[in-house]
BALOBA-1460 file (C-alpha; in Angstrom, 3 decimals):
// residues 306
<rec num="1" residu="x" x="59.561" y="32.772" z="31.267"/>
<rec num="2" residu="x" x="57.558" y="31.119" z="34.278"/>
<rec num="3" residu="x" x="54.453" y="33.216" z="33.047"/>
<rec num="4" residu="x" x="54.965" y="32.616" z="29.130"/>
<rec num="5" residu="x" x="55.233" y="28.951" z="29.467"/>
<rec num="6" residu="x" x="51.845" y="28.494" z="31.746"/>
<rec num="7" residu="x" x="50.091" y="30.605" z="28.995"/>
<rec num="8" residu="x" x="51.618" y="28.237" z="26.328"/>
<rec num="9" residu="x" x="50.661" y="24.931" z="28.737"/>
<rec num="10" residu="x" x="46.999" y="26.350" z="29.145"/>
<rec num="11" residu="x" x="46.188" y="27.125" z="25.340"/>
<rec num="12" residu="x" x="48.010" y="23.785" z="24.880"/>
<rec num="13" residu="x" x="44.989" y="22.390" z="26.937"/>
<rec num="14" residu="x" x="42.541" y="24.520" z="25.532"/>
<rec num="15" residu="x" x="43.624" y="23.180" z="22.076"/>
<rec num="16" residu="x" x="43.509" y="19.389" z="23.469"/>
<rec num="17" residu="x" x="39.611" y="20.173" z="24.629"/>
<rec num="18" residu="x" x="38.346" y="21.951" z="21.397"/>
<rec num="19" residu="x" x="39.760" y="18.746" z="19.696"/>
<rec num="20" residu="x" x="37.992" y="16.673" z="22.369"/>
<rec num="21" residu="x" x="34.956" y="18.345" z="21.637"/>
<rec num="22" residu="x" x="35.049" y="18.271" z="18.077"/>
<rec num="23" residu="x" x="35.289" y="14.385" z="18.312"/>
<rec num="24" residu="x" x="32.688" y="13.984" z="20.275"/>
<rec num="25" residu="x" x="30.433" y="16.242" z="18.462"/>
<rec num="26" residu="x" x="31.926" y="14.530" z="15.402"/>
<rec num="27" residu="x" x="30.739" y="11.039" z="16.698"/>
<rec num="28" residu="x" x="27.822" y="11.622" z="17.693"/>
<rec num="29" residu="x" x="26.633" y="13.426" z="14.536"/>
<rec num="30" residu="x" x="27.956" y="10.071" z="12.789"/>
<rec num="31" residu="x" x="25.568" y="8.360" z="14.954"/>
<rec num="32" residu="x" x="22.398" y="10.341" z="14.773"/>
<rec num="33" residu="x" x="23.143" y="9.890" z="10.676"/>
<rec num="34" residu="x" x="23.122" y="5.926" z="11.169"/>
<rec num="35" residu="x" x="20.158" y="5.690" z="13.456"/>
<rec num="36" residu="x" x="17.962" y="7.256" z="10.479"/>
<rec num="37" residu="x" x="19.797" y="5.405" z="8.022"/>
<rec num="38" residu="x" x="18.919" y="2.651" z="10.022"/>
<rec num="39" residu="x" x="15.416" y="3.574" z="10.787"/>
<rec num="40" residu="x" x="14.396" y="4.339" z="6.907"/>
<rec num="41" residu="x" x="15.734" y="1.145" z="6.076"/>
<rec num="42" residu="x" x="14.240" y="-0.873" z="8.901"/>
<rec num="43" residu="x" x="10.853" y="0.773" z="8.304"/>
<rec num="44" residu="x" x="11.070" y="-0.016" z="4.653"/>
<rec num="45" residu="x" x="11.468" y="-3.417" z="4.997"/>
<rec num="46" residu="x" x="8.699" y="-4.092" z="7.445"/>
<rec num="47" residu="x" x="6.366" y="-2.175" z="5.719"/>
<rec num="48" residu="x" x="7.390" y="-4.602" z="2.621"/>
<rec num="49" residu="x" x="7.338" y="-7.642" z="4.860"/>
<rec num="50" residu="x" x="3.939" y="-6.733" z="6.344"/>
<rec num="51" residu="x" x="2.595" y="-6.466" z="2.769"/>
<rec num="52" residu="x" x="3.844" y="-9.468" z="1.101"/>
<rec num="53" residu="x" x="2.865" y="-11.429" z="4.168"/>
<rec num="54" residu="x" x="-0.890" y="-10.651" z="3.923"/>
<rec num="55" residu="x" x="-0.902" y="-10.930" z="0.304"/>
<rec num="56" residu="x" x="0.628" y="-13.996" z="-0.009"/>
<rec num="57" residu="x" x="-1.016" y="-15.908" z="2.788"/>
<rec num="58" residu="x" x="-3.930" y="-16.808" z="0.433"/>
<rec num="59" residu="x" x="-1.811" y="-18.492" z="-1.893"/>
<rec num="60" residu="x" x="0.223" y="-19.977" z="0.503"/>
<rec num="61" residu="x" x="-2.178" y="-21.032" z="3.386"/>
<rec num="62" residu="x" x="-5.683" y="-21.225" z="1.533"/>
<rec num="63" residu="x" x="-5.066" y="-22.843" z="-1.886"/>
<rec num="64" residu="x" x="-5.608" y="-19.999" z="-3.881"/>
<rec num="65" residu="x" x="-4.231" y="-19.916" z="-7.625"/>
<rec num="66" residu="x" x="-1.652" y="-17.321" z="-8.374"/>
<rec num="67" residu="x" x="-1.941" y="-17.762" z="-12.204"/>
<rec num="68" residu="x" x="-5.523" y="-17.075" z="-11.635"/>
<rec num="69" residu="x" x="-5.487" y="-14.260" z="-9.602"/>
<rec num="70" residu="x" x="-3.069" y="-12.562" z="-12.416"/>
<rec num="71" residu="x" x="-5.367" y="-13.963" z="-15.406"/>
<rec num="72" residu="x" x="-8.679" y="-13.600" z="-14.166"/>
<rec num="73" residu="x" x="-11.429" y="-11.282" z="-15.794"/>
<rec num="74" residu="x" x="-14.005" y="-11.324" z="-12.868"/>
<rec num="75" residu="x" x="-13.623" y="-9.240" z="-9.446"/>
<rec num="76" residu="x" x="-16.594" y="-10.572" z="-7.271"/>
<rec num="77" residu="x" x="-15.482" y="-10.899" z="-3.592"/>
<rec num="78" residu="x" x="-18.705" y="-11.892" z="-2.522"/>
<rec num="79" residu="x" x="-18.545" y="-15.112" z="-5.256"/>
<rec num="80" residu="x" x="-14.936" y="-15.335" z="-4.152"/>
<rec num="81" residu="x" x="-13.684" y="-14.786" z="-7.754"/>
<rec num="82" residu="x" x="-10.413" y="-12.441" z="-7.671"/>
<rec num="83" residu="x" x="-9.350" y="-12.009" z="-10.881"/>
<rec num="84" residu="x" x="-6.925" y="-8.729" z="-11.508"/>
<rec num="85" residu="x" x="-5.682" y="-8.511" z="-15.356"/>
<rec num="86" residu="x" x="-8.591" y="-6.062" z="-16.021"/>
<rec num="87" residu="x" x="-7.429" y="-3.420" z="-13.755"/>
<rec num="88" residu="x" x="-3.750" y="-4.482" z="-14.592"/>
<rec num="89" residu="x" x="-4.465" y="-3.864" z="-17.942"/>
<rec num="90" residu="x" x="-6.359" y="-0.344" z="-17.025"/>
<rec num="91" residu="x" x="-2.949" y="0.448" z="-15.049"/>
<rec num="92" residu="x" x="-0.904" y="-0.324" z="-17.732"/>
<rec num="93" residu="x" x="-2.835" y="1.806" z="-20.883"/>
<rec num="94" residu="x" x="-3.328" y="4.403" z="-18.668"/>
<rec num="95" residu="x" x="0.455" y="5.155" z="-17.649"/>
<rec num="96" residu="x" x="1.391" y="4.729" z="-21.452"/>
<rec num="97" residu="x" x="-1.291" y="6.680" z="-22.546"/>
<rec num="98" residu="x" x="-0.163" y="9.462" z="-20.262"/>
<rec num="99" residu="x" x="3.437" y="8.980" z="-20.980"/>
<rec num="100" residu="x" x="2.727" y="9.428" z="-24.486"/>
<rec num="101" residu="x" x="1.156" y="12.728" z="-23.609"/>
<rec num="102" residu="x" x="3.326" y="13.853" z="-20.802"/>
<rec num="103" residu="x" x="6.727" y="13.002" z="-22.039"/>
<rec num="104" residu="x" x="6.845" y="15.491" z="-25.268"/>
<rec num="105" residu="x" x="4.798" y="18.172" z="-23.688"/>
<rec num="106" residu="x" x="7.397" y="18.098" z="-20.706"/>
<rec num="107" residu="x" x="10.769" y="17.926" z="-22.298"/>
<rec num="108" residu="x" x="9.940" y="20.875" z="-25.135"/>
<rec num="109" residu="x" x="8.333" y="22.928" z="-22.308"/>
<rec num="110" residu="x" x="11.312" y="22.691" z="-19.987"/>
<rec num="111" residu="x" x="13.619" y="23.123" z="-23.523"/>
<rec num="112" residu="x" x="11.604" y="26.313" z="-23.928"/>
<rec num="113" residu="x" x="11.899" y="27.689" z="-20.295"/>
<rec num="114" residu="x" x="16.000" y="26.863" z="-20.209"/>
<rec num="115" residu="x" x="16.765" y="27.788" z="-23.915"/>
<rec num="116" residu="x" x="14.367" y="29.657" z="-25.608"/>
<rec num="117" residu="x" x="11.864" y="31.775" z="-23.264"/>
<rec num="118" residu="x" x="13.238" y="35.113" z="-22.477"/>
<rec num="119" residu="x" x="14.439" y="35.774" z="-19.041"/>
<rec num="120" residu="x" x="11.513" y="37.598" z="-17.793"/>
<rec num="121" residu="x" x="9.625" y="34.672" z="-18.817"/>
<rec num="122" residu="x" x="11.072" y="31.926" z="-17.930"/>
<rec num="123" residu="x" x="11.209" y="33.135" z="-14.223"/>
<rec num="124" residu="x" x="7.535" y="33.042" z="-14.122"/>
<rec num="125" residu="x" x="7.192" y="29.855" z="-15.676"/>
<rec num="126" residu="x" x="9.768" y="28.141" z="-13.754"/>
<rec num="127" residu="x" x="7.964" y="28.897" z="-9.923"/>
<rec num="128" residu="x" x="4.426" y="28.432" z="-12.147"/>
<rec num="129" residu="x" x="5.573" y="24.976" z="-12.496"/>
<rec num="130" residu="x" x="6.583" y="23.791" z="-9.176"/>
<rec num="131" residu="x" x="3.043" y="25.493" z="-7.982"/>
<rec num="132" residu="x" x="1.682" y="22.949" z="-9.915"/>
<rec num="133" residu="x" x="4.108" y="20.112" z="-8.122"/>
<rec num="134" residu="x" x="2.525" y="21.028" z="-5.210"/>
<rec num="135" residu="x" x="-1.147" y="21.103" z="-5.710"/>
<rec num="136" residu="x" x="-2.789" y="18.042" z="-3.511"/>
<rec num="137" residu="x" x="-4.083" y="15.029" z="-6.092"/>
<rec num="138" residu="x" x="-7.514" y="15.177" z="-5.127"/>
<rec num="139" residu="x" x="-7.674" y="18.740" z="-6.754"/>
<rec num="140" residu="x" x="-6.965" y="17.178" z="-10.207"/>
<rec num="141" residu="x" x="-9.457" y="14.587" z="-9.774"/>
<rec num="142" residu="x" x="-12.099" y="17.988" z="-8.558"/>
<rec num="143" residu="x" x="-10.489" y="19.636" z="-12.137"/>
<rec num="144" residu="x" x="-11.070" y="15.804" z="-14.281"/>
<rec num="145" residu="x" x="-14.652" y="15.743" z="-13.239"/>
<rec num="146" residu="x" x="-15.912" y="18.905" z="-12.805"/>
<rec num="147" residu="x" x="-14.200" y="20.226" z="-17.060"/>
<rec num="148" residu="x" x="-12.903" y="16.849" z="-18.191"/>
<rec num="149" residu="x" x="-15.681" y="14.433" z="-17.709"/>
<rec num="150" residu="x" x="-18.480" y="16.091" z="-18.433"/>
<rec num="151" residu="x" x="-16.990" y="17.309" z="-22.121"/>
<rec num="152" residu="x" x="-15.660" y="13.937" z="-22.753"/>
<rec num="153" residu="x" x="-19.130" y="12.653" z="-22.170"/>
<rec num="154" residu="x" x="-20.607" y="15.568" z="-24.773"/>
<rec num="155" residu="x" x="-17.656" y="14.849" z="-27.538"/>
<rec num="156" residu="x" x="-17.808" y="11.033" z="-27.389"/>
<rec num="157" residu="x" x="-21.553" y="10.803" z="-26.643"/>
<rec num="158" residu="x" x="-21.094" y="8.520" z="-23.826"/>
<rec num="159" residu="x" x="-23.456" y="7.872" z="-20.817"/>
<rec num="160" residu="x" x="-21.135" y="8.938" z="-18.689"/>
<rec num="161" residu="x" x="-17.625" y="10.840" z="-18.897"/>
<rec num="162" residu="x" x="-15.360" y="8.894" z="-16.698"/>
<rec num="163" residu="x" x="-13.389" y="6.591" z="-18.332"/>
<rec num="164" residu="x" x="-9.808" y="5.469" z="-19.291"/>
<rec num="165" residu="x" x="-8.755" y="8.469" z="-21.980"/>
<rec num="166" residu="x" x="-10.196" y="10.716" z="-18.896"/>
<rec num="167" residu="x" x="-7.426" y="9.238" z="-16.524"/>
<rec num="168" residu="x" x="-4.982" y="9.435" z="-19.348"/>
<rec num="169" residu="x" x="-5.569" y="13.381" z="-19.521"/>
<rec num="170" residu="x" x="-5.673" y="13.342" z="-16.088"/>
<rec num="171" residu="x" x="-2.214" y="11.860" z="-15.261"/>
<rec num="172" residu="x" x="-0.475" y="13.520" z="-18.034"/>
<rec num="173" residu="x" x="-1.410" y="16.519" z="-16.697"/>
<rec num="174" residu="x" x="-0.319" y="15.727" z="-13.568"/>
<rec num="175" residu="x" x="2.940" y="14.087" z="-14.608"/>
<rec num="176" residu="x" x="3.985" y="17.597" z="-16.376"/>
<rec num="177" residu="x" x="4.830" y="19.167" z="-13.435"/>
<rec num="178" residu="x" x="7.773" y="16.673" z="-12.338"/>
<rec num="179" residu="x" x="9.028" y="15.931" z="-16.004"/>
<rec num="180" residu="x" x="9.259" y="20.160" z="-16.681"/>
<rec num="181" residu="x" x="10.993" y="21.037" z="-13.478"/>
<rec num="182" residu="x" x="13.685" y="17.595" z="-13.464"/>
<rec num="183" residu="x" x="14.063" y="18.056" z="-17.022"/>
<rec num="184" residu="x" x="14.789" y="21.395" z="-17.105"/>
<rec num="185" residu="x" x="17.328" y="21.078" z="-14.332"/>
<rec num="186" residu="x" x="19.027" y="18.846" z="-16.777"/>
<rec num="187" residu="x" x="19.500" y="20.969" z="-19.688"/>
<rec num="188" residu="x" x="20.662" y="24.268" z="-17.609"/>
<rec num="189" residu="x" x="23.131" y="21.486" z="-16.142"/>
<rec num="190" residu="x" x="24.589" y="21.093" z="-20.114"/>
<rec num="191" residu="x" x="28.299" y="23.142" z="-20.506"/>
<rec num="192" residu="x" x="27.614" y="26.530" z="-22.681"/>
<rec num="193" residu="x" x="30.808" y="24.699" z="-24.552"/>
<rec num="194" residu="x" x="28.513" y="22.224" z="-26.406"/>
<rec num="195" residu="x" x="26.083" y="25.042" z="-27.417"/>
<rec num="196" residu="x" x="28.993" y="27.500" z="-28.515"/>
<rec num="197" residu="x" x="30.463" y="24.510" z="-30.384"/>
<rec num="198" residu="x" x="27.447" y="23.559" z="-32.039"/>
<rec num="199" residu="x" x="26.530" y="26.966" z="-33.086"/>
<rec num="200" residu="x" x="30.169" y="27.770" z="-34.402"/>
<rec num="201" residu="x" x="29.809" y="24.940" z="-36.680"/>
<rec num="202" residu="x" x="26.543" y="26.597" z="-38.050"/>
<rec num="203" residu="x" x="23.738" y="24.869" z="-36.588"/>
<rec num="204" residu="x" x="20.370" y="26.784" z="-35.941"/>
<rec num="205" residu="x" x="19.344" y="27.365" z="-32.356"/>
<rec num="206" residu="x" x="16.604" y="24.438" z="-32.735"/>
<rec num="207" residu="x" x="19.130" y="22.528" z="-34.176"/>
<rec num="208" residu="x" x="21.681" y="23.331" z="-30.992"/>
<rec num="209" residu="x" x="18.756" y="22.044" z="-28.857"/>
<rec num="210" residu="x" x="17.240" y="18.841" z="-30.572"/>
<rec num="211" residu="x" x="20.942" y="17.458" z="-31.464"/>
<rec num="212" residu="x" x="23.319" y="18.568" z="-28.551"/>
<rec num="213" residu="x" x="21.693" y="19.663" z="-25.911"/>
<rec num="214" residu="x" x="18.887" y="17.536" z="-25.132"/>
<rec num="215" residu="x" x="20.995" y="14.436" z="-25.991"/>
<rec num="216" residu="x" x="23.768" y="15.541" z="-24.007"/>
<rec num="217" residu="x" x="20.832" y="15.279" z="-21.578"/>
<rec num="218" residu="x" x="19.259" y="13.002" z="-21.654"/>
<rec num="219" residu="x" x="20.535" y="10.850" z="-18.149"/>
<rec num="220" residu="x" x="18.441" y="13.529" z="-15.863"/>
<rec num="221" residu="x" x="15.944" y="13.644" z="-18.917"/>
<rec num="222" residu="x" x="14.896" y="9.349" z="-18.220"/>
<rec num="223" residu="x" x="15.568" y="10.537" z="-14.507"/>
<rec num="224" residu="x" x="12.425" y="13.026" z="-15.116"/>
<rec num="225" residu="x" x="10.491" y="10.193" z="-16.732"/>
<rec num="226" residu="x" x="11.013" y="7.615" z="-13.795"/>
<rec num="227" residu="x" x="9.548" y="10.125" z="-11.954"/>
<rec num="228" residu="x" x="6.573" y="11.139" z="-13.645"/>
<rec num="229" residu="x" x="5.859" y="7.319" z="-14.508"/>
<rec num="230" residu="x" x="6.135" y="6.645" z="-10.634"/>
<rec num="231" residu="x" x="3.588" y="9.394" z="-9.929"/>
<rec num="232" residu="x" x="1.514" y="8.012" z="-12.989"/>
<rec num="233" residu="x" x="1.225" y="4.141" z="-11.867"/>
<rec num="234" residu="x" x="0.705" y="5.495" z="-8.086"/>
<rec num="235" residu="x" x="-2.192" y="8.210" z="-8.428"/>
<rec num="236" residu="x" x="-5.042" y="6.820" z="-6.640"/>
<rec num="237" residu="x" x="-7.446" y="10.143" z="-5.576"/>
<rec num="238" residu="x" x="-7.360" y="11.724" z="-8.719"/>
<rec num="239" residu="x" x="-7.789" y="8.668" z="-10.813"/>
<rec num="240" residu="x" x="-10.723" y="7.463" z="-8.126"/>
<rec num="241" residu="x" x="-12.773" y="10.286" z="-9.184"/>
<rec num="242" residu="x" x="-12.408" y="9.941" z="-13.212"/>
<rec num="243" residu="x" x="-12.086" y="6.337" z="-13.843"/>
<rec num="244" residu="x" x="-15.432" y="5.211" z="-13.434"/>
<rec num="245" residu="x" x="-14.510" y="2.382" z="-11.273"/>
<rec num="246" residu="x" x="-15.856" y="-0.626" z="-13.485"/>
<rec num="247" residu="x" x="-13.558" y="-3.807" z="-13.025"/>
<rec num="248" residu="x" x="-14.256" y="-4.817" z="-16.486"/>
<rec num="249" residu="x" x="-11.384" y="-5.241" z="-19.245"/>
<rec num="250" residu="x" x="-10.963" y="-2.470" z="-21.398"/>
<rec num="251" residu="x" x="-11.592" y="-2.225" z="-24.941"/>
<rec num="252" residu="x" x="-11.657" y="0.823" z="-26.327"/>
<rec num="253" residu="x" x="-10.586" y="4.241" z="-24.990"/>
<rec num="254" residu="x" x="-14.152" y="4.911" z="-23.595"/>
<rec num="255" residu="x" x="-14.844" y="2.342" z="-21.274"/>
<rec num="256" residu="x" x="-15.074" y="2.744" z="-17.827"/>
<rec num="257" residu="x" x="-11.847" y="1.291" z="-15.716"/>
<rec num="258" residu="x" x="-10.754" y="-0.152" z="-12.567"/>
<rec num="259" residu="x" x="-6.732" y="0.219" z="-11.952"/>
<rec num="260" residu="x" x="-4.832" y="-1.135" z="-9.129"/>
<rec num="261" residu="x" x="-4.522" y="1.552" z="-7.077"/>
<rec num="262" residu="x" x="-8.054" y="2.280" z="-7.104"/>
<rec num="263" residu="x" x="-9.227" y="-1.069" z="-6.203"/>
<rec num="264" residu="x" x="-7.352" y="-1.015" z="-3.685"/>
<rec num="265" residu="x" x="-8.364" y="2.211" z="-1.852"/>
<rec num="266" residu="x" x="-11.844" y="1.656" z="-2.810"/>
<rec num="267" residu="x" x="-12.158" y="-1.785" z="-1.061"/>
<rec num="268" residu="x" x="-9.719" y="-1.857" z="1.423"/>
<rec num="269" residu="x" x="-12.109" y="0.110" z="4.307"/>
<rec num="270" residu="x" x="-14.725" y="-2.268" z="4.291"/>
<rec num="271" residu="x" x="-12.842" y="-5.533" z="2.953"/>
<rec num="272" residu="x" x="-11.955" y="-8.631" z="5.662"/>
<rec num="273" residu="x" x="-10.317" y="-12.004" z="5.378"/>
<rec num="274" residu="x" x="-9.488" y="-13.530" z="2.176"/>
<rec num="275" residu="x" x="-11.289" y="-10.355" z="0.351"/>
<rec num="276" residu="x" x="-8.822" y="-7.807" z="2.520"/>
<rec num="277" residu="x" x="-5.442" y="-10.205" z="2.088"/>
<rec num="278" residu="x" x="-6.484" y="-9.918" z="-1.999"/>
<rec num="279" residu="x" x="-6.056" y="-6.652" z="-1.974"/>
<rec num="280" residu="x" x="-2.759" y="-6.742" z="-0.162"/>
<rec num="281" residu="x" x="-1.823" y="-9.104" z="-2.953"/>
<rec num="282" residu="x" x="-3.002" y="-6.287" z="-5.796"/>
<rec num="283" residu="x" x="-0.739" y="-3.767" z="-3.494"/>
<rec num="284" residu="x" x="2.208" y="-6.683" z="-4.125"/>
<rec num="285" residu="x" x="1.725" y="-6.962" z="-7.885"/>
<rec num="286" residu="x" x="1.165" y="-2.941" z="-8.327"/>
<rec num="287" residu="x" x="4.741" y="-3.263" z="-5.836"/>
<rec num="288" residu="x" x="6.737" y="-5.289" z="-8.451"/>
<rec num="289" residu="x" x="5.258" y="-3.762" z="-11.380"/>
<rec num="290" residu="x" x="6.817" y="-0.430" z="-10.097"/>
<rec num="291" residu="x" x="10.020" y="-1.438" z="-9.257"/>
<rec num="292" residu="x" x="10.784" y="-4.092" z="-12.273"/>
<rec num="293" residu="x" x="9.899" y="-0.840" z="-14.126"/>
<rec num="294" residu="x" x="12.253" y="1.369" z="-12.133"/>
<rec num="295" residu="x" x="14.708" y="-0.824" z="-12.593"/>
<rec num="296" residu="x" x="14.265" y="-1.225" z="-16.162"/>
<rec num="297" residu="x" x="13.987" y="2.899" z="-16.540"/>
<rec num="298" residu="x" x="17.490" y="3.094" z="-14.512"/>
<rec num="299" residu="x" x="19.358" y="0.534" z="-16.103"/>
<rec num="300" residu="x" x="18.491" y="2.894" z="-19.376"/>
<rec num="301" residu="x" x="19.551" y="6.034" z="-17.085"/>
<rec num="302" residu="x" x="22.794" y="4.515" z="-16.507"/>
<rec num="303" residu="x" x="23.417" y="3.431" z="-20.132"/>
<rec num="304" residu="x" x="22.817" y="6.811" z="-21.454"/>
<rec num="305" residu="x" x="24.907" y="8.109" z="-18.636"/>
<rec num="306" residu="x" x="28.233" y="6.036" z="-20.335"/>
C-alpha cells in the first residue's frame, strides 16, 4: 500500500509539472504573438507618421497651397511649381483601364479552371498561374517594352510606344494573376448543392455558372478585385519602363504619362528640401487614394457578403 500510494503521489506531481509547463509554454507563446502584433502595428504607424510628417510640412510650415498642389498642371521643381492632377489623372485611367481589362479576363478564366477545364487541365493552369504571381515587376516592364511598345508605336504610328494604353496592357496583365488564383478559390469554395440544384431545375452548365455560382461568389470575387486594384495603383517598375514619364495631362490614350508612383521613384534619389517633402506629399495622396478605395471596395465586399 506504502509503495502504491508513493507511485500515485509521484505521477500526481508529474501531472502538476506537465501542467506547469504547459502554462508556461502557453504564456509565453501568448506573448511572442503580442510582441509582433505589437511590432506590425507600431511599425505601421511610424512609417505612416514619418510620411505624413514630411509631406505635410510644406503646407504647414512653408505656405504652400494644398488646393494647388492637387489642381495644378505643371511639375517644375526647379520653378518651384508642384502641381499633381496630371499624374493623378494618369493613375486613375490607368487602374480603370486595366480593371476593365483584367476583371473579365480573370473571373471567366478562373470560372473555366474551377468549372469547366478538365482535370488534367486545370492542374496545369492552376500552378501556371501562381508562376505568374510570382514573377518580379520589373520583368513585365522588360516584356511592355521590349513586345508592347515597340508594336504600339507601329499600330498607332506614334514617335514613340510608351504611353498610357501601354501601362493599361501592362497592369492588366499583371493584375490577372491575383484576380485568377483569389477568384478561383472562391468558386471551388461554392456548395456542389447550389450547382445540383440549379441543374435539377434545368439550367445549362453556363447558365449554373453565370447565375448561381459566380453570384453566390461574388464576396471573395470583389476580395480578388481589391487585390488586383491594389497591385494596379501600386506598380511602380513596370509602369517606369512603359509610361513614358511625361508629367503632362492626358488626353487621349496615346500620350505619354506620369503616375504617382512613378514620380515618385523617379525623383525621390536626387530630390532635397521642399522638392523631396513634395514627393512625400504625392506618396500621402497616392496613400489615401488607396485606402478611401479599399474601403469603398470592402464596404461592397461586406454588402455582398449579407
Amino acid at each position: 500500500m506504502l509503495v502504491k500510494s508513493r507511485l500515485v503521489g509521484t505521477k500526481h506531481r508529474d501531472n502538476n509539472n506537465n501542467n506547469k509547463n504547459k502554462y508556461v509554454i502557453e504564456k509565453l507563446a501568448k506573448n511572442i504573438f503580442m510582441i509582433s502584433a505589437f511590432i506590425s502595428v507600431i511599425s505601421l504607424l511610424l512609417i505612416i507618421g514619418f510620411v505624413f510628417y514630411k509631406g505635410l510640412t510644406p503646407f504647414v510650415l512653408k505656405g504652400y497651397s494644398f488646393i494647388d498642389f492637387l489642381a495644378g498642371t505643371e511639375w517644375v521643381p526647379s520653378a518651384d511649381k508642384f502641381g499633381i492632377l496630371s499624374m493623378i489623372t494618369a493613375s486613375i485611367i490607368s487602374t480603370l483601364g486595366a480593371l476593365i481589362i483584367g476583371v473579365p479576363v480573370g473571373i471567366l478564366t478562373a470560372a473555366f479552371i474551377s468549372e469547366i477545364a478538365p482535370k488534367q487541365v486545370a492542374k496545369i493552369m492552376s500552378p501556371a498561374v501562381e508562376l505568374l504571381a510570382g514573377i518580379p515587376s520589373v520583368l513585365y516592364g522588360v516584356f511592355g517594352l521590349s513586345f508592347l511598345v515597340p508594336n504600339i508605336q507601329k499600330i498607332f504610328n506614334l514617335p514613340k510606344g510608351q504611353s498610357l494604353i501601354t501601362i493599361i496592357i501592362v497592369l492588366a496583365i499583371m493584375m490577372l494573376p491575383t484576380i485568377i488564383s483569389v477568384a478561383e478559390t472562391a468558386i471551388r469554395a461554392v456548395p456542389n448543392a447550389y450547382k445540383e440544384g440549379s441543374l435539377a431545375l434545368g439550367a445549362s452548365k453556363i447558365e449554373t455558372i453565370f447565375k448561381v455560382v459566380l453570384p453566390s461568389a461574388k464576396s471573395g470575387i470583389l476580395a480578388a478585385v481589391i487585390l488586383g486594384v491594389g497591385r494596379a495603383l501600386g506598380e511602380t517598375m513596370a509602369v517606369i519602363l512603359v509610361a513614358g514619364n511625361s508629367p503632362i495631362m492626358p488626353t487621349s490614350l496615346t500620350d505619354s504619362v506620369r503616375p504617382l508612383t512613378t514620380n515618385i521613384a523617379i525623383e525621390m534619389g536626387y530630390a532635397f528640401g521642399t522638392h523631396q517633402e513634395m514627393l512625400f506629399t504625392t506618396g500621402v495622396v497616392l496613400f489615401t487614394f488607396i485606402l478611401i478605395l479599399n474601403l469603398v471596395l470592402n464596404k461592397l465586399s461586406s454588402k455582398a457578403v449579407d
